[in-house]
N, C-alpha and C positions, 0 to 999 in steps of 0.2 A: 228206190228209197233206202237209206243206210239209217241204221239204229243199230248201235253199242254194236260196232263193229262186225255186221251184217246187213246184208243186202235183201229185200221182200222181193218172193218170186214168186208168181202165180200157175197152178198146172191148169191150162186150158179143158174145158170137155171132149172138144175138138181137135185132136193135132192136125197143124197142116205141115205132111210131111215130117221131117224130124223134127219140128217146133213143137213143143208141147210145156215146157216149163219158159217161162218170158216174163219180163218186166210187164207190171199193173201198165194196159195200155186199150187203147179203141181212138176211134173217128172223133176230129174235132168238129167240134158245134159251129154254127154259124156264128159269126160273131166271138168267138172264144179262140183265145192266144194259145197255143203250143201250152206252155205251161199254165195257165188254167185248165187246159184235157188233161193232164199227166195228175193235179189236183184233183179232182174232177172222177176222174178214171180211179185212182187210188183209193176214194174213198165208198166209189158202187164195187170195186171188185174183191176190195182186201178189209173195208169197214175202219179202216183209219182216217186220222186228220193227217193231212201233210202241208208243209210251205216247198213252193221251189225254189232252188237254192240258185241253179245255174244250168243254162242251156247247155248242153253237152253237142251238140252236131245235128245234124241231118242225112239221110242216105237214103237209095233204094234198098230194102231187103233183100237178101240175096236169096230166101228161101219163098216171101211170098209177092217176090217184087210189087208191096208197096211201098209209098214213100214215108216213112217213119223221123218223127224228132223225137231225142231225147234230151231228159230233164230229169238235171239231178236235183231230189226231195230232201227234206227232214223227215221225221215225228215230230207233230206236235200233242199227238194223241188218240186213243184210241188202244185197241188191241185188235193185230190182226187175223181176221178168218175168213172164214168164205162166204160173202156178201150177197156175192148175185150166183146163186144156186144153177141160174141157168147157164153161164156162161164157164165157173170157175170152180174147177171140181178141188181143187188141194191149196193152200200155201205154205211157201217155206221160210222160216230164218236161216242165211246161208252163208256162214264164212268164203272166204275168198277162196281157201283150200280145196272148196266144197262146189266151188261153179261148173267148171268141166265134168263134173257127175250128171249135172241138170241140163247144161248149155255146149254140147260138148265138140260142137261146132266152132266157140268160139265168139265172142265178145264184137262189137263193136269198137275198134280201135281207142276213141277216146275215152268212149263208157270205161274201158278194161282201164285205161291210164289216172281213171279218175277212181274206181276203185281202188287201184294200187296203193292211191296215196290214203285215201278217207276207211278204207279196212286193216291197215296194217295197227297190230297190236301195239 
């Protein structure tokens, strides 16, 4: 999710492996679209409102080989914090400059392409 030129990143309680900071994310519901979880997910993990704006891909993970879709958000409101106490110990507002601090592994091909263009000042 991007707002005023930053990206919402969640630090999980849990790292698996070197995943510990990651896009607001969990299992879809039965019956529920990829982007209604990413809605959905957004607003029990960070306490915002969000729209999706656009599918960005699908893949396996490469750190916890599952199968992950993403989805690129607005704000429509809210301010965000740490929602679900049990699952999400920190968030962040994170410049683009600022990703490889948190992610430093490395983006998701499209995610990073789609950043590129929706973070530049």
């Amino acid at each position: 999710m991007v707002h005023q030129e930053r990206v919402l990143l969640v630090r999980r309680r849990v790292a698996e492996g070197q995943l510990s900071w990651q896009f607001p994310a969990g299992k879809v519901e039965p019956g529920e679209s990829f982007e209604e979880a990413a809605v959905r997910e957004t607003k029990e993990e960070a306490g915002v409102e969000v729209v999706a704006v656009a599918p960005l891909g699908q893949r396996v993970h490469p750190i916890t080989g599952r199968r992950v879709s993403y989805t690129a958000c607005e704000l429509v409101g809210g301010t965000a914090h740490v929602a679900d106490v049990d699952e999400i110990a920190e968030v962040a507002w994170v410049t683009l400059s600022e990703i490889p601090r948190y992610i430093p592994y490395g983006l998701f091909e499209p995610v990073q392409r789609h950043l590129d263009v929706v973070l530049q000042p």
